[in-house]
Each structure stands twice: as structure tokens, then as C-alpha cells.
C-alpha positions as CSV (number, residue, x, y, z in Angstrom):
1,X,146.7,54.0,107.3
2,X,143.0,54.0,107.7
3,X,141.3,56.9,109.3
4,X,139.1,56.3,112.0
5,X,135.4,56.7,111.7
6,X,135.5,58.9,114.9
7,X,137.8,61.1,113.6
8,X,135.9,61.3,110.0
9,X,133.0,62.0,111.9
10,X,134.6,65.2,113.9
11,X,136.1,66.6,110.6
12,X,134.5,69.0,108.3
13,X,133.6,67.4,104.9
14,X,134.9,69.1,101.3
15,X,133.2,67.8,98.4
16,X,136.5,68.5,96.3
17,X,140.1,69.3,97.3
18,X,139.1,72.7,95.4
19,X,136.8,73.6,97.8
20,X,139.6,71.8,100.8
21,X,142.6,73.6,99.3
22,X,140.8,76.9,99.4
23,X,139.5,76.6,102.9
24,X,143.1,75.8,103.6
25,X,144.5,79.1,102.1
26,X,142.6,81.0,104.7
27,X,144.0,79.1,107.8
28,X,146.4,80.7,109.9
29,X,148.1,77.3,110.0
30,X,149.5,75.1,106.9
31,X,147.3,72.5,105.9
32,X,146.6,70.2,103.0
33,X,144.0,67.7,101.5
34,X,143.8,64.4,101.8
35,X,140.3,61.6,100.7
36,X,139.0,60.3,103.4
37,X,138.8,56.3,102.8
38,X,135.6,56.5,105.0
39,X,133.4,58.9,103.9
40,X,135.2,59.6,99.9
41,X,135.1,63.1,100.5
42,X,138.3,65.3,101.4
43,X,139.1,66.2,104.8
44,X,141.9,68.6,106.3
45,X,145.1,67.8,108.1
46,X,148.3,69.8,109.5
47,X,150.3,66.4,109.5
48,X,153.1,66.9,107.0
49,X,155.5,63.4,108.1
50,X,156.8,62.0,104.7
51,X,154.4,64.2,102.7
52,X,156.2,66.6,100.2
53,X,155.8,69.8,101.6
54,X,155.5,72.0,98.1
55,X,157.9,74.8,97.5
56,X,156.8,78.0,97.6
């Protein structure tokens, strides 16, 4: 599914999922990674349908 360019324009932009997963680890919330097919650069999400949520 393509994300939509007003929704990539909202979102914060990571230059890596490195920089993504650490913002993540600071949320009070779970959320992971994903590249953007808009912009190439990695965004947030909380969606977690069909993804594998890791084990802790």
C-alpha cells in the first residue's frame, strides 16, 4: 500500500531506521520503522496488522 503524500508530508523524516528506531525507544507508545515509498526516508507508525510484532 502506497502512503499518501499528505500523510508523508505530516510525518517526521529519519534519515535511517537507526535514527527511527531510536526515536521510537523513547515513545510512551510502541512503534516501528517503515521507508516511506514517497520521500525514501523512514517514517514512524503504531500500526502493527500483519507485521511481526518482535518478542521481547
Amino acid at each position: 500500500m502506497r502512503t499518501r503524500l499528505s500523510i508523508c508530508a505530516r510525518k517526521a523524516r529519519h534519515h535511517s531506521e537507526k535514527e527511527a528506531l531510536l526515536i521510537a525507544s523513547k515513545a510512551s507508545t510502541p512503534l516501528r520503522p517503515y521507508r516511506c515509498d514517497r520521500c525514501h526516508q523512514f517514517h514512524l507508525t503504531s500500526r502493527t496488522k500483519g507485521k511481526r510484532v518482535p518478542r521481547p
